[in-house]
N, C-alpha and C positions, 0 to 999 in steps of 0.2 A: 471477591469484590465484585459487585454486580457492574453492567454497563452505563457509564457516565452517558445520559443523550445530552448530548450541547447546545441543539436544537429545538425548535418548540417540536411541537406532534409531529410526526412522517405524514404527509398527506400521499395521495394519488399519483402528486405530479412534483412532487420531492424521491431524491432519490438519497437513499442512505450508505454513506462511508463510513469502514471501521479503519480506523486511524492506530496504529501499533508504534509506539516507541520506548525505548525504558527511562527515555528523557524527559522527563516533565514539563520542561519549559517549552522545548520543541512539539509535544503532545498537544500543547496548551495554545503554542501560537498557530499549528495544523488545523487545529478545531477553529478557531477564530477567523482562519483566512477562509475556510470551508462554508460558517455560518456567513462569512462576507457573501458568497459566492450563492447561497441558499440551498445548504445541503445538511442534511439531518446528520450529525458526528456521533459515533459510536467512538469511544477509546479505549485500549488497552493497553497495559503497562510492560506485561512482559508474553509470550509468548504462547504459556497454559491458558492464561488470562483471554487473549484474543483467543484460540482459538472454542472455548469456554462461549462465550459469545458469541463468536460465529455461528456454531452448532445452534444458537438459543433462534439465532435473528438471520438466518441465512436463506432466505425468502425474500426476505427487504434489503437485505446489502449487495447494491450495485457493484461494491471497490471496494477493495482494499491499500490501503496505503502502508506499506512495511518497511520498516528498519530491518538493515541488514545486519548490523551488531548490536548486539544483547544479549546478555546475560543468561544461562544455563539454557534457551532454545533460541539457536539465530534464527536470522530472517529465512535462510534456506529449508531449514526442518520445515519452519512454520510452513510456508510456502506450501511446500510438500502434502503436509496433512490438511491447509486448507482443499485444496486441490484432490485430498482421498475426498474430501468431503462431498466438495461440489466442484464437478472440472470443469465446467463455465467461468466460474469466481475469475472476472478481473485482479490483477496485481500489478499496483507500479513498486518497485521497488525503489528503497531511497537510503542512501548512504553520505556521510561525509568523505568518507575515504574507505572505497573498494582493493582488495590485494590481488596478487595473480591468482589463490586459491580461491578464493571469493568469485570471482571472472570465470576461472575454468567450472566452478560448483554451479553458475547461472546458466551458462552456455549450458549446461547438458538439460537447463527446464524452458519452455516455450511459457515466456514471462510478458507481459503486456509490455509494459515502458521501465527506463529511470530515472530518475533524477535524483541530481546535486545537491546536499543541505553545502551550504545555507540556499533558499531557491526563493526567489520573489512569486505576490499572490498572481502575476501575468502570468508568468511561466508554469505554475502550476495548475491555474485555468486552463491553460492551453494543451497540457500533458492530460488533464483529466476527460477533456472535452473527446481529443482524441483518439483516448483509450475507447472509451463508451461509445466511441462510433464503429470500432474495430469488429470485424464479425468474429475473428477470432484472434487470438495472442502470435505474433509474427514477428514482429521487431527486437533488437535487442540497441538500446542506445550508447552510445560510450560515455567516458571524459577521455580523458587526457594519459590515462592509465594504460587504454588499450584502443586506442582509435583506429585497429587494425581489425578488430572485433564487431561488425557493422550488422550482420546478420545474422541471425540462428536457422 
């Protein structure tokens, strides 16, 4: 399946996000709050898929936006092998419900940010904004799950 762009053309001074979830609706509403915000949407469905994409357009993708559950490659693999790719690659990671093994598998990678589904277009401005300012991946953010978990 080729790269859905959501966006009109990438220019200059547009930066491009590849958006990963196996959820359609939430694929669907990511890209939508993205083009709100003026950012060219790449999407991928499942996890071959992104990184399939990656590999084609990993020049021009600023960020990655990653689900952490999905089907036959989680957001950890992916992770991983974007990151053989290009280890500059930005990664927010983004979960509705993170476990302790999920917690202890992120802890061991130097991951940009996360955030919460369901998550408002403010919040996610503000996670994005801050990643891309980041010179490099340092943070690790919690919920509720592991708020003891503050830093990598």
């Amino acid at each position: 399946m080729e790269a859905m762009q959501t966006a009109t053309e990438n220019t200059d001074s547009k930066k491009t996000i590849l958006c990963v979830d196996d959820d359609d609706i939430a694929l669907n509403v990511w890209s939508q709050m993205l083009q709100k915000l003026d950012y060219t949407v790449l999407q991928a469905r499942y996890g071959y898929e992104a990184l399939k994409i990656f590999e084609k357009n990993k020049n021009r993708i600023s960020l990655v936006i990653l689900d952490m559950r999905m089907p036959g490659m989680d957001g950890c693999e992916v992770y991983d092998r974007l990151k053989a790719i290009q280890q500059e690659i930005k990664i927010i990671i983004v979960s509705g419900y993170i476990d302790q093994y999920s917690i202890d598998e992120l802890l061991k990678r130097k991951f940009d940010d996360y955030i919460e589904k369901p998550f408002k277009l403010k919040e996610l401005s503000e996670k994005i904004e801050e990643v891309l300012e980041q010179p490099k991946p340092c943070l690790l953010y919690t919920t509720d799950a592991a708020d003891d978990l503050l830093q990598v």
